[in-house]
N, C-alpha and C positions, 0 to 999 in steps of 0.2 A: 144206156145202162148206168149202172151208178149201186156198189156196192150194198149202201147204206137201204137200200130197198127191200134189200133181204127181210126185215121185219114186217114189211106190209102185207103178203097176202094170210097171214095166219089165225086163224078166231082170235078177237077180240078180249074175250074170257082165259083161254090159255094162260098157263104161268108162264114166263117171258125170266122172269129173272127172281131170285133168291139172295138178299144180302142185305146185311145186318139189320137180321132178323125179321124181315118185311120184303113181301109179293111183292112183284111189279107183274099186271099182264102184257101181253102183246098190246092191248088198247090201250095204256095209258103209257108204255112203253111209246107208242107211235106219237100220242098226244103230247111227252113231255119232248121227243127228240124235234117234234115238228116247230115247236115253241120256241127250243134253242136253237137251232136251225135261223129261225125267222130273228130274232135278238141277234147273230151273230151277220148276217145279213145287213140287220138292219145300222151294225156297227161298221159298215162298210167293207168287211170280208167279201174280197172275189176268191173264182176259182184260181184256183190256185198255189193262193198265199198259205203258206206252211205254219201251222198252230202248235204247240206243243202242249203236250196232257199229261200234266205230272199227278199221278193219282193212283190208288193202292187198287187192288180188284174189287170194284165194288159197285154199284149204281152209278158213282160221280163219273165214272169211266166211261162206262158203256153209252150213259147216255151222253158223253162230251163226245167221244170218237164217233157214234153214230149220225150228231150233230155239223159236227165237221165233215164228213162224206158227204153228207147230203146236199151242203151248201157249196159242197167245190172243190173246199177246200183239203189239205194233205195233211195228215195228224199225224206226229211227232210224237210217239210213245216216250216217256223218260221215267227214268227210277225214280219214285221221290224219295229214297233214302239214297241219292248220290249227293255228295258232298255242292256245293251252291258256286264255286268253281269248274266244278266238274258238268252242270247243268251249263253254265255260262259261256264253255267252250261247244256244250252242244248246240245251246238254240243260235250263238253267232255262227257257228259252223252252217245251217241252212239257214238262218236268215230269217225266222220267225217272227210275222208280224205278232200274233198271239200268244198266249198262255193263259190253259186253262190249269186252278190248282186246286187239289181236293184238300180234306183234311188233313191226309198223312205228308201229304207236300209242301204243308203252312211253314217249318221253321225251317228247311233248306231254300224255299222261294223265299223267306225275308230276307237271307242271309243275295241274292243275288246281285250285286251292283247293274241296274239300269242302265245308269251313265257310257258301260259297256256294249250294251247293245239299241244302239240308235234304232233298228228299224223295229224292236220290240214296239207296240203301239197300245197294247191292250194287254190285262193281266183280269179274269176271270175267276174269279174264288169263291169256294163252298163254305158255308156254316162261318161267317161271321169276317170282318174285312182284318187280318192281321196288317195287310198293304193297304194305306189310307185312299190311293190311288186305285185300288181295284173295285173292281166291278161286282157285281154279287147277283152268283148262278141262276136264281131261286127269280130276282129280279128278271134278269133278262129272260128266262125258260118263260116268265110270262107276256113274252112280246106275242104280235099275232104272226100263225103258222104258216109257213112260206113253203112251196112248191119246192121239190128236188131238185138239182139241178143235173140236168144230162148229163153223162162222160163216156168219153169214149173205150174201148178195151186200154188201151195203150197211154191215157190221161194218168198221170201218179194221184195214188191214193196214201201210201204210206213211204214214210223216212225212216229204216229202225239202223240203229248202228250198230256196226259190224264189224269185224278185220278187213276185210277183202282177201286178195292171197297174201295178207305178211303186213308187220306194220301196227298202226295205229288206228283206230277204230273209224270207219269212212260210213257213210249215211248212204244202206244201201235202197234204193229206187224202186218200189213195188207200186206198179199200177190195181186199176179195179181188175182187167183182166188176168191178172197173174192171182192177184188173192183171192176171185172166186171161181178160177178154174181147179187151185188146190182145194180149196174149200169140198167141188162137187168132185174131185177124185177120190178125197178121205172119205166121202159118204158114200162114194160109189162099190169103196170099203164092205160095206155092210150090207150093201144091197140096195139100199134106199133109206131115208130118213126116217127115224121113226120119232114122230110128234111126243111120245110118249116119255120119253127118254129123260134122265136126269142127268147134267153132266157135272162134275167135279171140276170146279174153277179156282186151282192152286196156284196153276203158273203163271207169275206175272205176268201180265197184258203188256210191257213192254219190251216181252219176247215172243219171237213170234209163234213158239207154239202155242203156248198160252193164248196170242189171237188171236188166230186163223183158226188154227185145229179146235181147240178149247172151245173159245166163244163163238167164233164165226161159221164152224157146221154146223154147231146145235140151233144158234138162231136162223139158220139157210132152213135147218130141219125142222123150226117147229118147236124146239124141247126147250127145254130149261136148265137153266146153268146155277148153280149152288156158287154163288161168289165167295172165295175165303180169302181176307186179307195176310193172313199168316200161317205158316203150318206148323203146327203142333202133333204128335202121332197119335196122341191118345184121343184130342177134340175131334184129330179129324176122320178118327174110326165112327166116335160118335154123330158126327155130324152125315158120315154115308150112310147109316143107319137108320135114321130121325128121319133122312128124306128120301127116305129109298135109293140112293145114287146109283144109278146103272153103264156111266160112262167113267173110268177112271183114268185118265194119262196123269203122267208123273214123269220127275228125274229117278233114276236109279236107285238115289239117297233116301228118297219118300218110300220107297220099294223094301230097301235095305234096315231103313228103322222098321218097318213092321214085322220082319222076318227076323228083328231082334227083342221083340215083346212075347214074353212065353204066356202072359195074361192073357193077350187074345185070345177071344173065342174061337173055335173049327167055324161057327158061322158068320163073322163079322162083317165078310163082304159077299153074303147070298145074294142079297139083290145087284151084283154088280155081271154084268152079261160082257163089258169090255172094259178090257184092262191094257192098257200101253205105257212104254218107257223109251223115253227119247233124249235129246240133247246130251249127251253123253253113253257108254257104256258099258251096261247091266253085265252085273256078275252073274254068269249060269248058278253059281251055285246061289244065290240069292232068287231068281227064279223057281230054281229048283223048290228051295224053302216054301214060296210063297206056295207054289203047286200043292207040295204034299201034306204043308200044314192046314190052307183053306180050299183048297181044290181050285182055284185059280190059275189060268194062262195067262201069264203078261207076255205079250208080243212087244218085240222091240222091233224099234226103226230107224231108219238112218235122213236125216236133212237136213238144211241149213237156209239159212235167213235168203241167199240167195234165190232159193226153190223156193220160196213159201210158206211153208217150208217143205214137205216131205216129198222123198225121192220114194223110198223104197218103205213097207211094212212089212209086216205079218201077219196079220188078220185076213182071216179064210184059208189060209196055211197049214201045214200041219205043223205043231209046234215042236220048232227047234231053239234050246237056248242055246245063244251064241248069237246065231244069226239075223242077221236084222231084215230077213224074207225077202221080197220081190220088186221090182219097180212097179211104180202105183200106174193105173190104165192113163195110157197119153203121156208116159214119159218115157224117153231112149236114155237106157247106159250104155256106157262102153269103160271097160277096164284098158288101161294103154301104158306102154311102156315111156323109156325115156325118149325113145325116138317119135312117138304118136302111133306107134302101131297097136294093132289091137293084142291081148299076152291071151293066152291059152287058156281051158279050162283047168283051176286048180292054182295058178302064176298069179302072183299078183301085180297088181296095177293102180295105176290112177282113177280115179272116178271121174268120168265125163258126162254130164247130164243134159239133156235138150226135152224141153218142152213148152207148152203155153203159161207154165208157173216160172220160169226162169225171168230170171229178175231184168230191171230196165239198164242197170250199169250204176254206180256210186255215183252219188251228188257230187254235179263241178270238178269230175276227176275223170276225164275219157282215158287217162293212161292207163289209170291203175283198170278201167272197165276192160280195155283194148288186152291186156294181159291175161283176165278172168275169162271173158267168150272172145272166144276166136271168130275167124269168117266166117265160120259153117253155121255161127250161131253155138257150139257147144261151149258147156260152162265147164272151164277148169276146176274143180273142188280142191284141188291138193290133199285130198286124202284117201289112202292106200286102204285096198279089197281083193278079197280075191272071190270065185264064184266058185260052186259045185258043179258035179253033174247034172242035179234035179235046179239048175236055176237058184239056188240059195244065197244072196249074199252074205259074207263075212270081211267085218273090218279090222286088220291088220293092223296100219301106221295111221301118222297125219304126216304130211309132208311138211307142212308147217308148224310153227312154233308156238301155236296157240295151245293156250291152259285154258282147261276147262275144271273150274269151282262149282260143285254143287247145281251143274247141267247149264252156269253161265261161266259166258267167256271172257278171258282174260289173254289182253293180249300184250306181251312184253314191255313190246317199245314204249307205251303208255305209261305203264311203273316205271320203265326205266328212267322217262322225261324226267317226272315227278323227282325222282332220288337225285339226278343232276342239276337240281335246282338249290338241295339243299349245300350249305356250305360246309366245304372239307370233303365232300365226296368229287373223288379224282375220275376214276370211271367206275361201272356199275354192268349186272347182265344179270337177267331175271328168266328161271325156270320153272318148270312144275314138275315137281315131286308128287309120289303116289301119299296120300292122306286116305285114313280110315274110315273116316266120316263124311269128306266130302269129295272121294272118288280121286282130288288132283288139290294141293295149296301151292300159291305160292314161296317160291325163296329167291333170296338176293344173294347176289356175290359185292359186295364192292370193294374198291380200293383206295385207302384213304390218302387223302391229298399231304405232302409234307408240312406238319407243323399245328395238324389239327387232332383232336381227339374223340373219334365217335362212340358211341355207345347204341347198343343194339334197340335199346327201349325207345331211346330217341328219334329212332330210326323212321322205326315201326310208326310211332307217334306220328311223325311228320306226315306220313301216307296217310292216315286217317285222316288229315285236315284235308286231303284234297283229291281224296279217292276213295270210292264204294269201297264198306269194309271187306269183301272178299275179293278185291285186287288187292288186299294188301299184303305184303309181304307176311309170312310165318314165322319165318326165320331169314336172318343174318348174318352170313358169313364174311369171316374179312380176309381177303387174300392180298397179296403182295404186286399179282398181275394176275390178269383174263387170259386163257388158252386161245391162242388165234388163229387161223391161216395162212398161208403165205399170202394173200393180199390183206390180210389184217381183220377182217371178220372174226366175230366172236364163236366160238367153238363151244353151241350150248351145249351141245351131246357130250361132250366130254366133262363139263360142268354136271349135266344130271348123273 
C-alpha cells in the first residue's frame, strides 16, 4: 500500500484540483506527481528520508506531498509563514534531507541558515530560484515517471508537530495506515464518497485537518478540492458559490465571521450538503445563527493530530450544538477518572481513544510516546468530556495547558523559551485568555530581571522575529513574581 495512490483509480477527465484559478484533472494530476516522484528519486531520495513542504494550499502542495509518498518518502508539512528560525528548529528536529518551497515560502526559506542543518541536502523551489543553490520544481517534475514505491500500514508517512501531552511542540509519527484508515472513517461518514462533490480547502495543509479530512477524503473520494490560500469571508462566500462547494469544514472563527455578516444572502451556501467545525470549539450560539439564518447544520467534532485526526463527529446525527456527536466507526472511547477507571454517564472524564488512526508515538521521544499510549495501546488525550444518555459527547476541560489561536495550537513552553532568551527577562509564564475573534490569544506574565527596563512593545516585537504571529503574545503583564506551588511550578490557573 502507499497512501499517495489514492489518486490513481479515478477518471482521468475528473477535476482533481482547483487553485489559483486553474483545473488540474485526476490525469495530469497523476502525470505531474508521477514526474516529481521520478526527479526526486532520481535525486537520490530513499524511503524514508523525511522532506519538508513549506507551501501555502495550493497545487505546489498537493502535488509535492503526493510526490513524496509515493517515492517513500515522509512529508513534513510546515507553515511557510513561520518565522525561518522557527522552520530551522523544525527540519533539524527530524533531520530532513529535503525541502520543497512554494511561493509563499520563498522569504522565510531565504531567511534559513543552512550551515545549521548539515543533513539538509536538497532545497526544491517553485516559480523562480530566490536560493541560487535550489533546484527548480517545474525542472525536476519533468524527470521520467517512477513507479510507487510499496509501504507498509505501519511505515511513517507524515511528521506534523504537535504538543504531545504538555511541553514543546514534538513531531508526532503518522504512518500510511493510520491516515488512510481515518481518511475511509470520515467518508464512512456520509455513506460513501461521492466523486461529485466539491470541497472547501481553507485549512492549512500543515494541519492535519486540513490534510487528512480536507484534501485526503475528497481525493480517496474522487471529488475536487477548491484550494484557498487565505481566508477572507466575503471572497470566500463567493468562491462557494462560483464553484458550487458542497463540502465545508472550517475553525469556529470562519463559522463565527459569517454569522457576523447581515449582507449575506438566506442562500449563500445552498449548494453546501456538509458543513463541519473542528480544531477548537464552536459557540452553540454561532451555530445556532448559521442554522436560522442559512438553514445550515454545522456539526462539530472532536480530534487531534494524534488520531488523525478525528475521533468523534456528528454527521448522521441529529443535531445538537454543543456536542461534538459520536466516535467515528473503528474507534473505542473511554471517559476515565484520575484513577483509570471508567466515570459514569453524565461525570466527566478523560478521553481515551484506541483505534487504527492512533498515531505511531513522537519522533525520537519513546518517553514522552510511553506517557501518551499506554500498554493496552490507548491514547491519553488529556482532555476532559463528559457523555449523555443517547451516547453524545460533550467537551468540558483540556487537562493541559494548550492555547488554542484561531483552531491552531499554541503551546506555552514554546513562547515561553523565546521570551527567556531575550535580555532582562527574569522568568516568564504564558496563558490563553478568551479573545473575540480568535476563540483563545495569547498573554505573557513576566518578571523583569534587576536593573533592566522592558517595555511591552518591545516585547511583543521580539516574538514576531522568531515565532508564527499567532503564538505571539497579546498582551504583557509585568508582575513582581509567578504564583507557584509548593514544589515550585507555575500556577497558570491562577494566572488566567
Amino acid at each position: 500500500m502507499n497512501l499517495a495512490a489514492i489518486i490513481e483509480p479515478h477518471p482521468a477527465e475528473a477535476t482533481a484540483l482547483i487553485s489559483r484559478g486553474r483545473t488540474t484533472s485526476y490525469g495530469d494530476l497523476r502525470t505531474q506527481v508521477a514526474g516529481l516522484r521520478g526527479g526526486l528519486v532520481g535525486l537520490g531520495l530513499d524511503p524514508g528520508d523525511r522532506v519538508g513542504i513549506l507551501c501555502a494550499n495550493n497545487w505546489y502542495f498537493v502535488v509535492s506531498y503526493l510526490a513524496v509518498l509515493g517515492a517513500g518518502g515522509v512529508a513534513v508539512p510546515l507553515n511557510p509563514l513561520s518565522p525561518s528560525r522557527e522552520l530551522e528548529r523544525e527540519l533539524a528536529a527530524v533531520g530532513a534531507r529535503a525541502l520543497v518551497v512554494g511561493p509563499a515560502g520563498r522569504s522565510t526559506a531565504g531567511g534559513i541558515d543552512r550551515t545549521r542543518l548539515p543533513v539538509l541536502e536538497f532545497v526544491v523551489q517553485a516559480e523562480g530560484h530566490g536560493d541560487d543553490d535550489a533546484l527548480d520544481l517545474d525542472e525536476l517534475m519533468a524527470a521520467a515517471p517512477s513507479p510507487i514505491v510499496e509501504r507498509g500500514p505501519d511505515d511513517l508517512a507524515v511528521l506534523i508537530f504537535t504538543s504531545g501531552t504538555a511541553g514543546s511542540p514534538k513531531a508526532a509519527m503518522l504512518s500510511h495506515g493510520n491516515l488512510l484508515s481515518n481518511i475511509d472513517q470520515v467518508i464512512a461518514l456520509r455513506g460513501e464518497g461521492d466523486p461529485t462533490d466539491v470541497g472547501f480547502g481553507v485549512l492549512p495543509m500543515f494541519h492535519i485537518y486540513g490534510l487528512n479530512v480536507v484534501l485526503g477524503s475528497a481525493l480517496r473520494a474522487g471529488a475536487s478540492v477548491l484550494l484557498v490560500e487565505r481566508f477572507d469571508p466575503s471572497s470566500a462566500v463567493e468562491a462557494i458559490v462560483k464553484h458550487g462547494v458542497t463540502v465545508v469544514g472550517g475553525a469556529p472563527q470562519m463559522w463565527a465571521a459569517w454569522a457576523q455578516m447581515p449582507e449575506l444572502a438566506a442562500d449563500s451556501f445552498a449548494s453546501v450538503r456538509v458543513a463541519t467545525s473542528g480544531a477548537a470549539h464552536l459557540d452553540p450560539t454561532v451555530a445556532r445563527t448559521i442554522h436560522d439564518r442559512f438553514g445550515l447544520e454545522v456539526g462539530e467534532g472532536y480530534g487531534l493530530t494524534e488520531a488523525s485526526p478525528v475521533v468523534t463527529a456528528a454527521i448522521g446525527l441529529p443535531w445538537r450544538p454543543g456536542s461534538v456527536g459520536a466516535p467515528v466507526e473503528g474507534v473505542d472511547v473511554r471517559l476515565v477518572d484520575g484513577d483509570g477507571a471508567d466515570v459514569l454517564v453524565g461525570d466527566p472524564g478523560e478521553i481515551l481513544v484506541q483505534g487504527p488512526n492512533v498515531f505511531q508515538g513522537y519522533w525520537n521521544d519513546a518517553e514522552t510516546t510511553r506517557a501518551c499510549i499506554d500498554e493496552d495501546g490507548w491514547l491519553h488525550t488529556g482532555d476532559i468530556a463528559l457523555v449523555d444518555d443517547e451516547g453524545f459527547l460533550y467537551l468540558v476541560d483540556r487537562a493541559k495547558d494548550l492555547i488554542i489561536v484561531s483552531g491552531f495550537n499554541v503551546f506555552p513552553a514554546e513562547v515561553e523559551e523565546v521570551l527567556l532568551e531575550l535580555d532582562g527577562v527574569a522568568e516568564c509564564a504564558v496563558v490563553g485568555v478568551p479573545h473575540p475573534h480568535t476563540g483563545e490569544a495569547v498573554k505573557a506574565f513576566v518578571v523583569v530581571a534587576p536593573g533592566f527596563a522592558l517595555e511591552e512593545d518591545a516585547i511583543i516585537e521580539f516574538c514576531a522575529r522568531h515565532l508564527a504571529r499567532y503564538k505571539c503574545p497579546q498582551k504583557v503583564n509585568f508582575v513582581d513574581e509567578l504564583p507557584q506551588n509548593l514544589s515550585g511550578k507555575v500556577l497558570r490557573r491562577a494566572l488566567r
